[in-house]
C-alpha positions as CSV (number, residue, x, y, z in Angstrom):
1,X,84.8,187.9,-154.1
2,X,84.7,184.4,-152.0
3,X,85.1,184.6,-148.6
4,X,84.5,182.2,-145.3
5,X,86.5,183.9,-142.6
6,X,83.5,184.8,-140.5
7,X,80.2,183.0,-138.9
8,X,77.9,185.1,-141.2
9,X,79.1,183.9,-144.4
10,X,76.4,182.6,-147.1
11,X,76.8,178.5,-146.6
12,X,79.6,177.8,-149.6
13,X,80.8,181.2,-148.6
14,X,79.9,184.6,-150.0
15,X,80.5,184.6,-153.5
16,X,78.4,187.5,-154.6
17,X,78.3,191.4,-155.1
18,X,77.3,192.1,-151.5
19,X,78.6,190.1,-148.9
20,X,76.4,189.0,-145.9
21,X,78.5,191.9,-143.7
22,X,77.6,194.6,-146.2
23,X,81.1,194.3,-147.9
24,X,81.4,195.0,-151.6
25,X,83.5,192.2,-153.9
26,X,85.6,195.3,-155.0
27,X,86.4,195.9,-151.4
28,X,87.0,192.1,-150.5
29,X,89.6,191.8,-153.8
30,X,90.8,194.8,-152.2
31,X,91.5,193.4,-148.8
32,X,93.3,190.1,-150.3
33,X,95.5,192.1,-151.8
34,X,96.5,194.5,-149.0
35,X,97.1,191.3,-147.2
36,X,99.0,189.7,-149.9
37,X,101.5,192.4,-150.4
38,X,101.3,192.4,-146.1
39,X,102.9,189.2,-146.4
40,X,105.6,190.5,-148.5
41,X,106.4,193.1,-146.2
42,X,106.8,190.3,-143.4
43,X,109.1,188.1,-145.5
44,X,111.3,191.0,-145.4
45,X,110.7,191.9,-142.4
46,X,111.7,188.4,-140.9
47,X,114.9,188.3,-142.7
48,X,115.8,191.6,-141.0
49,X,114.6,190.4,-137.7
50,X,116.5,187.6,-137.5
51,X,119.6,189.4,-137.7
52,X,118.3,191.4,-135.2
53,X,116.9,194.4,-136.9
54,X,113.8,195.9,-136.8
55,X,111.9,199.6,-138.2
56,X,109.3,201.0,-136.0
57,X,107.5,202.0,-138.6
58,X,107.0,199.0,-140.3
59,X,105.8,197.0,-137.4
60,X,103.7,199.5,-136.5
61,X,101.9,199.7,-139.8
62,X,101.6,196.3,-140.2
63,X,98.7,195.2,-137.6
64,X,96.6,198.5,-139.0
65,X,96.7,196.9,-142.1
66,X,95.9,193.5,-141.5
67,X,93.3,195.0,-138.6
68,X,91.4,196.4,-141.5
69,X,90.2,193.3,-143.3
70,X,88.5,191.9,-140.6
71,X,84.6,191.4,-140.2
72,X,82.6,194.6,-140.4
73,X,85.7,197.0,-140.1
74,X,86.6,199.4,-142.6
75,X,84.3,198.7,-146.2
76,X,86.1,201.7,-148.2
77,X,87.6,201.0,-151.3
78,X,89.4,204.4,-151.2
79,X,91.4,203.9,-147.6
80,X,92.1,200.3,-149.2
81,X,93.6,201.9,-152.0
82,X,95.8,203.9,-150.5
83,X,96.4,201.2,-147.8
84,X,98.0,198.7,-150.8
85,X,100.0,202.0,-151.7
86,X,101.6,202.3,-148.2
87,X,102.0,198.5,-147.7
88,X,103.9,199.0,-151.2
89,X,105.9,201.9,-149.8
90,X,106.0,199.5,-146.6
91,X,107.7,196.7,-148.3
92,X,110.3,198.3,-150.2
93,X,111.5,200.2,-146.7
94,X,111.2,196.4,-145.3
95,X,113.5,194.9,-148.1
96,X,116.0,197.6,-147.6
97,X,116.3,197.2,-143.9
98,X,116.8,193.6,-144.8
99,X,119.3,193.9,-147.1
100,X,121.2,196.6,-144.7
101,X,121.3,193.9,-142.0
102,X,123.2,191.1,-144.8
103,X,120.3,189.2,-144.7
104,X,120.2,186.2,-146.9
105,X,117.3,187.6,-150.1
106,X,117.6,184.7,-152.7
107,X,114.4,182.1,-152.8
108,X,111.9,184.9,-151.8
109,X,108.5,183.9,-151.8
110,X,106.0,185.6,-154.6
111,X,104.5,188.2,-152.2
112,X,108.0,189.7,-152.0
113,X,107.8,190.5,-155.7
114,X,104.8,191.0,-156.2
115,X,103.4,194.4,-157.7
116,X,99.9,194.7,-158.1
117,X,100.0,198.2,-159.6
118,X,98.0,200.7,-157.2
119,X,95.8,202.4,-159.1
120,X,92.0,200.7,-158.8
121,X,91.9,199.2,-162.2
122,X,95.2,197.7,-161.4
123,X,94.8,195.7,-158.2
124,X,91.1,194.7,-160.0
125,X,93.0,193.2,-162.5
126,X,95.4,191.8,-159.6
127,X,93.0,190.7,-157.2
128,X,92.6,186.9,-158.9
129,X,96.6,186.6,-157.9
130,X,95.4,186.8,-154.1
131,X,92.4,185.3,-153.8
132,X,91.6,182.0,-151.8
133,X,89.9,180.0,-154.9
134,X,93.5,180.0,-156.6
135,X,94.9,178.0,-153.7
136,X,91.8,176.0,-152.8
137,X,91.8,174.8,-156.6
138,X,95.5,173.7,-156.3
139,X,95.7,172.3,-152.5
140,X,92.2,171.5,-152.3
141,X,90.4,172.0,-148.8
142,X,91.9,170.5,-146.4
143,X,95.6,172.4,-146.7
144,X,93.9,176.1,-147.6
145,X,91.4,175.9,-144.7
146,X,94.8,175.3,-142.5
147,X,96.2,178.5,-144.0
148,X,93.1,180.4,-143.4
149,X,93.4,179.2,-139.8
150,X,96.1,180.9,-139.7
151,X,95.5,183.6,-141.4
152,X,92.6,184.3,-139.8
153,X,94.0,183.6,-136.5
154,X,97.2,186.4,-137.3
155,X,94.3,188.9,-138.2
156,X,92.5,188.1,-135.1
157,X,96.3,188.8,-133.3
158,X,97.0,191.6,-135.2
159,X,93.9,193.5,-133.8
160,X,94.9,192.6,-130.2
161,X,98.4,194.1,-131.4
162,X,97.0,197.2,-132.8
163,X,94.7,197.7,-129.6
164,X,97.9,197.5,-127.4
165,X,100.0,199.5,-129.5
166,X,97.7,202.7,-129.9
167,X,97.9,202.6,-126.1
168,X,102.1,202.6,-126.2
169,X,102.5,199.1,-125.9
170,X,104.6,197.0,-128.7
171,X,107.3,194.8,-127.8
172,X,110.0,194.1,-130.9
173,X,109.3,190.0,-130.0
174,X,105.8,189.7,-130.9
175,X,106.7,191.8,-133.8
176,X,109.4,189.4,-135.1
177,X,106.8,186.1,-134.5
178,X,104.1,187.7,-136.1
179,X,106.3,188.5,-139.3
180,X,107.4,185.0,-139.2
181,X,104.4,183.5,-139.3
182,X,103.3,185.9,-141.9
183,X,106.0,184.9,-143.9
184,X,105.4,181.5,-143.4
185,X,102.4,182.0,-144.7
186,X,103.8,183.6,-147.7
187,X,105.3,180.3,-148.9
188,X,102.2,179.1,-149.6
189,X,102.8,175.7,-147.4
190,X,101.1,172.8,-148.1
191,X,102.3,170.4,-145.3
192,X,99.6,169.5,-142.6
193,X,101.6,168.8,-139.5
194,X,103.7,171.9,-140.6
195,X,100.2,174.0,-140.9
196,X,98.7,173.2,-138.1
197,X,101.7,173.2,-135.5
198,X,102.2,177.3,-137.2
199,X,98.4,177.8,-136.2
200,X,99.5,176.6,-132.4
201,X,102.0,179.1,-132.8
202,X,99.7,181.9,-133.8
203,X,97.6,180.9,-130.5
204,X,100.8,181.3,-128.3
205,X,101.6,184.4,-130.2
206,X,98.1,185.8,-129.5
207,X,98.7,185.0,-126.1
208,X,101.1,186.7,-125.5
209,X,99.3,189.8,-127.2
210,X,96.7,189.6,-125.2
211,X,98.5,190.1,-122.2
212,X,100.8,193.3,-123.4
213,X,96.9,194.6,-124.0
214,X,96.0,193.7,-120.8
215,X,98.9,195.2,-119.1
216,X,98.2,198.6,-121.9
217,X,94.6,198.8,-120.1
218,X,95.8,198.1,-116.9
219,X,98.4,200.4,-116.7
220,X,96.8,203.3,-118.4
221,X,93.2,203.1,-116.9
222,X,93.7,200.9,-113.4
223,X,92.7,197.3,-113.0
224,X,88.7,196.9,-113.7
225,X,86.7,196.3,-110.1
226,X,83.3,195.3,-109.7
227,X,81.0,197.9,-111.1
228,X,77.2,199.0,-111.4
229,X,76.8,199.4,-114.9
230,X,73.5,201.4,-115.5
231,X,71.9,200.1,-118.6
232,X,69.2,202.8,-119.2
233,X,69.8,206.5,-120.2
234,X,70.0,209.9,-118.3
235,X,68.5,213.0,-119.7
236,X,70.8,215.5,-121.8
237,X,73.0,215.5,-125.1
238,X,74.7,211.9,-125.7
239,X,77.2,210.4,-127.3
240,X,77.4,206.2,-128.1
241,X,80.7,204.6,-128.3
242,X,81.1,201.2,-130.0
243,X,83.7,199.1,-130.7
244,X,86.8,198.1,-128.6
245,X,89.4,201.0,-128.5
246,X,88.7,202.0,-124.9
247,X,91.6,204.8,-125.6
248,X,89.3,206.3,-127.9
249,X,87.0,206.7,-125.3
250,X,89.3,207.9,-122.8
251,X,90.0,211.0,-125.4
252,X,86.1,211.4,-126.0
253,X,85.9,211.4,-122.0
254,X,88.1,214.2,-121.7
255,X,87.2,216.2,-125.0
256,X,83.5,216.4,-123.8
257,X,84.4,217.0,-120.1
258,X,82.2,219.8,-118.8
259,X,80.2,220.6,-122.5
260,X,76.9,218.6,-120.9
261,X,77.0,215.8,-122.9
262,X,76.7,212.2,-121.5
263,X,78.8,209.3,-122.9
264,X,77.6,205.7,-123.0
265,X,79.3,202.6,-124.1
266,X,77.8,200.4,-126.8
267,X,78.8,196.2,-127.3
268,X,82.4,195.5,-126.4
269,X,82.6,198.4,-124.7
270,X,80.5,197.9,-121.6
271,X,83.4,196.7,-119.9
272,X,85.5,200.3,-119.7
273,X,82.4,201.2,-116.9
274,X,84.4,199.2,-115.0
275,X,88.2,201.0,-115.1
276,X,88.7,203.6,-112.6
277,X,90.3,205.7,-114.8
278,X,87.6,205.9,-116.9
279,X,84.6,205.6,-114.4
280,X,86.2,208.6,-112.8
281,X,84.5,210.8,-115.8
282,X,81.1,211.6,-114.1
283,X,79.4,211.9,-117.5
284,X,80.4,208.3,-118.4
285,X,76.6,207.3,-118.4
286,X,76.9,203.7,-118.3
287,X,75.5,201.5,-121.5
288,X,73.2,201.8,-123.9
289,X,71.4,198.5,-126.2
290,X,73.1,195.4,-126.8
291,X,75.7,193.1,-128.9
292,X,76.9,194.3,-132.2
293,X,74.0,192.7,-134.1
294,X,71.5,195.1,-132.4
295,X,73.2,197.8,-133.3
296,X,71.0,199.2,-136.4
297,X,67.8,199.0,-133.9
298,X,70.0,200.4,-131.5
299,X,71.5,203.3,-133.2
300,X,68.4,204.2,-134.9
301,X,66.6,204.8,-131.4
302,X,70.1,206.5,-130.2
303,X,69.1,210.5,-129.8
304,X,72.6,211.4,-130.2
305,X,76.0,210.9,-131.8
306,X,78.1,208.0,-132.6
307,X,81.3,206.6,-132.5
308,X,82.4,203.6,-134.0
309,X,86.0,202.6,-132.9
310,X,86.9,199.0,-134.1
311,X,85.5,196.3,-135.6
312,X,81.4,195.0,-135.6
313,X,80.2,198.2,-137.5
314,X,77.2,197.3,-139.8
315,X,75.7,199.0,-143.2
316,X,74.5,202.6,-141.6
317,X,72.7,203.7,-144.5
318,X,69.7,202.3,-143.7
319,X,67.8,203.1,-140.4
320,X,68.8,207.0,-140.2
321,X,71.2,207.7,-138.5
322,X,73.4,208.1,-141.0
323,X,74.5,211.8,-140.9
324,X,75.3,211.0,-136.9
325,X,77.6,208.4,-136.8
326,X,81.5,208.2,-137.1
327,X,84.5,205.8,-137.5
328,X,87.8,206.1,-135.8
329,X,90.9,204.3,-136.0
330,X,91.0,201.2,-138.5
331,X,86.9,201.5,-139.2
332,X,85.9,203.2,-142.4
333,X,82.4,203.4,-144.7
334,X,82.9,204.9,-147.6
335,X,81.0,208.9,-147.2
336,X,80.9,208.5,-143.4
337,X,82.9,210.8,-142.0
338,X,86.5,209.5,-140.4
339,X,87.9,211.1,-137.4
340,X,91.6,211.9,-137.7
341,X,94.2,212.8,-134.7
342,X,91.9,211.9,-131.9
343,X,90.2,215.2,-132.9
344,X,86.3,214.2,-131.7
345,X,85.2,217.9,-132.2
346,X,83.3,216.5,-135.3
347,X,81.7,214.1,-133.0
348,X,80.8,216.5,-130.0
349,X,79.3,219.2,-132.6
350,X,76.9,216.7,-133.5
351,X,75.7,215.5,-130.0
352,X,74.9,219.0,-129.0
353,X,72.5,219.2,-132.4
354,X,71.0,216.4,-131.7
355,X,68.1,216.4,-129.3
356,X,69.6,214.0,-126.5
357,X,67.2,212.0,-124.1
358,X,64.7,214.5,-122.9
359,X,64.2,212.1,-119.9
360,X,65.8,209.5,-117.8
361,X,64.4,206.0,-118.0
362,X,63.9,203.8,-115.0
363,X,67.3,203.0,-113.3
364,X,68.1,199.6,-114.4
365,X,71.9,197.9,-113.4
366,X,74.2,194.7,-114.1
367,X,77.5,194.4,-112.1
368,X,80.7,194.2,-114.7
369,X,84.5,194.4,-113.5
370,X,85.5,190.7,-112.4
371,X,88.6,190.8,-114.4
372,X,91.3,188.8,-113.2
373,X,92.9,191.0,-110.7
374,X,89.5,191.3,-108.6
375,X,88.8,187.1,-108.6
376,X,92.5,186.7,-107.8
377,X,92.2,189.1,-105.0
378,X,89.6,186.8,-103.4
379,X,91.1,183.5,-104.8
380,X,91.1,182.0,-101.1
381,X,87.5,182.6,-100.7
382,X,86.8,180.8,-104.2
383,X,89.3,177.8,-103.1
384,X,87.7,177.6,-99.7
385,X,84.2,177.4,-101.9
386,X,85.3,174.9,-104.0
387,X,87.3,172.6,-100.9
388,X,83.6,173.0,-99.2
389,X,82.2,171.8,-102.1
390,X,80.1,174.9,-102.8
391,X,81.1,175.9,-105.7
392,X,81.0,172.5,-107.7
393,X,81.7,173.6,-111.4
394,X,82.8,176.8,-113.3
395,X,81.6,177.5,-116.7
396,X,83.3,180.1,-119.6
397,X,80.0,181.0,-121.9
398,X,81.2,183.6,-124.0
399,X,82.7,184.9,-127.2
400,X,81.4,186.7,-130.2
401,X,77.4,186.8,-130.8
402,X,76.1,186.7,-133.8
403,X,72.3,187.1,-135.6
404,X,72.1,183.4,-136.9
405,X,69.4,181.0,-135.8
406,X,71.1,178.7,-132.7
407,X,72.6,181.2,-130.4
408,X,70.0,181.4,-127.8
409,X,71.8,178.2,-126.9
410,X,74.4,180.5,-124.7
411,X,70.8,181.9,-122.7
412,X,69.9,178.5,-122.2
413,X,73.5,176.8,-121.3
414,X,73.6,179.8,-119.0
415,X,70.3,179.6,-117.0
416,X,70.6,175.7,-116.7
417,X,73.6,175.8,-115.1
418,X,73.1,174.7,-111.7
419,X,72.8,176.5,-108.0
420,X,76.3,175.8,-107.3
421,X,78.7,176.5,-110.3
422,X,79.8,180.3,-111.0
423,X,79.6,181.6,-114.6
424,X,82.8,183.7,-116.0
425,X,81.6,185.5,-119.5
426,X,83.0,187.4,-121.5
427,X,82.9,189.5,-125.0
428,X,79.8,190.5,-126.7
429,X,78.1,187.1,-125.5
430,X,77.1,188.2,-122.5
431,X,73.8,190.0,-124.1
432,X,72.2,186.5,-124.3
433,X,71.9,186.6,-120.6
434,X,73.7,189.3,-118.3
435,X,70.2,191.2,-117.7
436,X,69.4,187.6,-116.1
437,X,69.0,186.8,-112.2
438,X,71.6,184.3,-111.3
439,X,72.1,184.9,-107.5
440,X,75.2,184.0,-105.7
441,X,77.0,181.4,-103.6
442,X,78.1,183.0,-100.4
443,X,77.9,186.3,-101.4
444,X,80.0,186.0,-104.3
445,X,77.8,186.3,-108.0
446,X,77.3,183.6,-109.9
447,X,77.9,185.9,-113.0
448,X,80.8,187.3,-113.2
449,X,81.5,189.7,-116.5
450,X,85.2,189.3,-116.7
451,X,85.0,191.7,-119.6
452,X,85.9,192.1,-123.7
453,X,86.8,188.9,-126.0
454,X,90.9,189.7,-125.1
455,X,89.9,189.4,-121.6
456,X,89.8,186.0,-121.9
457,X,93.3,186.3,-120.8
458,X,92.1,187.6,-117.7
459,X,89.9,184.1,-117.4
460,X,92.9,181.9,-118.4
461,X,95.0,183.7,-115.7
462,X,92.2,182.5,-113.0
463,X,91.9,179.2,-113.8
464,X,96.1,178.7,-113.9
465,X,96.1,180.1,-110.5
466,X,93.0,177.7,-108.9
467,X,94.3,174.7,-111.2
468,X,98.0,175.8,-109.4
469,X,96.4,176.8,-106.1
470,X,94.9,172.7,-106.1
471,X,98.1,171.1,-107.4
472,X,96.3,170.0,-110.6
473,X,96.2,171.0,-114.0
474,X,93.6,173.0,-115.7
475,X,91.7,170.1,-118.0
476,X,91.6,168.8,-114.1
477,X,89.5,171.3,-113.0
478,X,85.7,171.2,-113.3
479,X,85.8,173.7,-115.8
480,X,83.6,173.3,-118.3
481,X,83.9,176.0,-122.0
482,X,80.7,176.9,-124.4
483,X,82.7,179.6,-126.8
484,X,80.0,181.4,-129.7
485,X,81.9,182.2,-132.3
486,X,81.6,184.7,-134.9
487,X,85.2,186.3,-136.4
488,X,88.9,186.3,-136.6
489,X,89.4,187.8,-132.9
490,X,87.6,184.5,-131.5
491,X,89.7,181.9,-134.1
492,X,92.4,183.9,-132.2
493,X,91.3,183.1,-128.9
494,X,90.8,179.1,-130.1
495,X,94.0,179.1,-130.8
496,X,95.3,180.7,-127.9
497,X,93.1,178.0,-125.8
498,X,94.4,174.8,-127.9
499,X,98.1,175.9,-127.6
500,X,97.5,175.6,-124.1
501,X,95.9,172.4,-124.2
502,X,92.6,173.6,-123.3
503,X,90.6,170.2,-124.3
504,X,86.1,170.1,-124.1
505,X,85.6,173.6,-125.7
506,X,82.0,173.4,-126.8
507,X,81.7,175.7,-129.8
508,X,79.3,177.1,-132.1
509,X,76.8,178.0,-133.1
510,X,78.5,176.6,-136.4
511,X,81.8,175.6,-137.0
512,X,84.1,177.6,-139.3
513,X,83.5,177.0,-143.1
514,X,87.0,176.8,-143.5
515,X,87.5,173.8,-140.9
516,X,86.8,170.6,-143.6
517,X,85.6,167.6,-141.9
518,X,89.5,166.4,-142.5
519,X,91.0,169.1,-140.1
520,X,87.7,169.3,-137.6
521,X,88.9,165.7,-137.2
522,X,92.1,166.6,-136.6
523,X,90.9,169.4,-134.0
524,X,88.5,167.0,-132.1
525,X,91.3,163.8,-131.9
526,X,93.9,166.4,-130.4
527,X,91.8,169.1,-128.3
528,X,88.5,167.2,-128.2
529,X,86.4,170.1,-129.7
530,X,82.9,169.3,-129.4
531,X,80.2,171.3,-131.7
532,X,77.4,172.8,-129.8
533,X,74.4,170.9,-129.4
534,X,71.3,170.5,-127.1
535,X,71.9,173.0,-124.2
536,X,70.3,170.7,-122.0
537,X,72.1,167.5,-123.1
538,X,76.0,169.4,-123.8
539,X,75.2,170.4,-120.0
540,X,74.7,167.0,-118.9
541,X,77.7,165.5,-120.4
542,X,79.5,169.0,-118.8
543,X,78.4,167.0,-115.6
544,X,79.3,164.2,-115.8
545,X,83.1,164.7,-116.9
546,X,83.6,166.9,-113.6
């Protein structure tokens, strides 16, 4: 096992039995593999798109898989054993489409060929053919922590992808892209210019996932208005919902509908308060506890059952709530019990053993919902702010949280910002500070929850149209970026920002393993990256460059 791809890794990266997420070395050799053979099925795949073909099947299986291996998803050896049999089953349907369309299959990279056998012993045995140590020895740092930009950046996408497409939206496009750049990856490149224009590319890609998601919530559940979210429980049987899926929930919403049982979101999915067609459920309770990182405190204290539907589960074998919880979709521990076919009946059996809250708490409420469509709606009130010089400065805290030392650096960012700028967050960062008092200019908040990590299309959208609205461009704008990050969703997001030219992003609390010092040079002569700091003294220099 070595792996680097998220915030929590062991400095050096987690080289031991037990990663720092609770993931096993059999399960990580596991994952490199499935996404080995993954990039098999896209060089295939690629070829066959490029002569314009395409199997529904195989891009629809493809970001599943490759939504698996991120952070704290699915830690299962079993589902990753048959997953590497599928992908294998996959790849051979991919190199016959290919060869059906006349596409050109000499000089194939080695994932095409591949086989790593599929029994356990067998992709054990494999696993050293996939792993990052055999290209980091030959390439050295520099070029491999590229290719995990960009790998990690595609699995970041691929979850975007998969949250769209369980909601019926795919488009054959990003498809294609995404197996190109998976195939790219496949050649095992070793040119830096090369490298690191492809991870661009994954950030435009991305971008363009994020708004088919967007436009998959939008369309399916309304556009997200502002919303009192209550943030303490009701009395009565109870449900927690975790994750991201928000169609998940919409099938738990209408599964439990009239059986007395209250749902509440959990993390990411605070946001969904906020949809009409899912605040239209009268026993959608509101939220209960905090970011991912909380959750084993949180879940513990739950009286009820739980869902996990996406990524940011933690080990749940140790607080006792083990024989109460459940994974959906792409999630899986191994003995937990996995619902299949939206079928929560599993799920709702369990709430109504469970004793539920035997009282309501105090009535406690934030306001969520300032999506895009709702700070668009007033954009000539916000211009009219900013012409008056009321609102002075805008400020994007958000991103993944994390249980290091160093993120109480958001809280503090956040609270020093001053009287007259408005604060757009987003993701599971909020936590640090959205039970805070910041008032408002005018009426209008000063925090305003856009919503989940993808949302940060939603914030990109707004600042286009003000930059457009004031015939300037966005790095014009005083517009000022302090992004925590934690996973592959959020190198994702970087990317999307830096294809865009985004320049000033303040991240942290650390910086990627995999970034050497080489390409963090690169990143900060290009985009200007800055590493988080001093709250107090980042702010100031925020200031000043307005």
């Amino acid at each position: 096992m070595y792996c680097v791809q998220c915030e929590q890794s062991n400095k050096g990266g987690c080289a031991v039995k037990i990663g720092s997420c609770g993931k096993s070395a059999e399960v990580a050799d596991l994952q490199d593999v499935l996404l080995r053979v993954m990039q098999g099925v896209s060089a295939y795949a690629a070829r066959a798109a490029a002569k314009g073909t395409r199997d529904a099947e195989v891009d629809a299986f493809t970001p599943h898989a490759w939504f698996t291996t991120l952070t704290n998803v699915n830690f299962d050896a079993d589902r990753f054993t048959a997953l590497i049999a599928r992908a294998l089953e996959i790849r051979a349907k991919a190199r016959a489409l290919a060869e059906s369309a006349g596409a050109d299959l000499t000089d194939l990279p080695e994932p095409a060929l591949w086989n790593p056998g599929i029994t356990q012993p067998q992709l054990a045995a494999a696993a050293p053919m996939a792993a990052i140590q055999r290209f980091m020895d030959r390439d050295g740092p520099s070029i491999t922590g590229l290719r995990n930009l960009i790998l990690y950046g595609l699995k970041g996408t691929a979850a975007y992808s998969e949250h769209a497409r369980v909601l019926g939206k795919e488009e054959a496009a990003i498809s294609a892209e995404f197996h190109r750049l998976a195939a790219f990856l496949a050649t095992d490149p070793r040119g830096m210019d090369a490298l690191l224009r492809e991870a661009l590319a994954v950030g435009a890609l991305n971008l363009k996932v994020m708004a088919l998601l967007d436009e998959a919530n939008t369309s399916r559940f309304g556009h997200p208005e502002p919303t009192q979210v209550r943030m303490t429980p009701r009395a009565g049987k109870a449900i927690l919902v975790s994750g991201h899926d928000l169609g998940d929930l919409e099938t738990l919403l209408q599964q439990t509908e009239g059986k007395g049982i209250n749902i509440y979101t959990h993390g990411e999915m605070l946001p969904a308060n906020a949809y009409p067609g899912l605040k239209r459920f009268a026993h959608l309770a509101g939220n209960y506890g905090g970011a991912w990182q909380n959750q084993q405190k949180d879940f513990a204290a739950f009286p009820g059952a739980i869902l996990m539907t996406s990524n940011c589960l933690i080990n749940p074998e140790l607080n006792g709530y083990r024989d109460r919880i459940f994974t959906s979709g792409p999630v899986g521990w191994h003995g937990i019990p996995h619902v299949k076919a939206h079928d929560f009946t599993p799920v709702i059996n369990c709430a109504l053993a469970q004793p539920g809250f035997t009282e309501a708490a105090p009535e406690e409420f934030i306001t969520a919902g300032f999506a895009r469509n709702t700070v668009l709606g007033v954009a000539d009130t916000l211009l009219g702010m900013i012409h008056k010089g009321d609102v002075k400065n805008i400020f994007l805290i958000g991103g993944c949280d994390g249980a290091r030392p160093g993120r109480n650096y958001f809280h503090d960012l956040a609270m020093a910002t001053p009287h007259d700028s408005l604060v757009l967050t987003l993701g599971c960062g909020k936590f640090r500070f959205n039970r805070e008092e910041f008032g408002d200019i005018n009426g209008v908040p000063r925090l305003l929850d856009i919503g989940q990590c993808n949302d940060a299309y939603s914030a990109i959208q707004i600042a286009t149209a003000v930059a457009g609205a004031l015939g300037c461009g966005v790095n014009d704008l005083p517009l000022h970026y302090a992004i925590s990050w934690f996973e592959q969703k959020a190198t994702a997001v970087l990317l999307s920002m830096l294809h865009l030219g985004l320049r000033g992003i303040h991240l942290g609390p650390t910086l990627p393993q995999f970034l050497t010092p080489e390409v963090l040079g690169v990143l900060v002569d290009k985009f200007d990256i800055r590493p988080t700091g001093d709250a107090k003294a980042d702010l100031a220099e925020m200031l000043r460059a307005a």
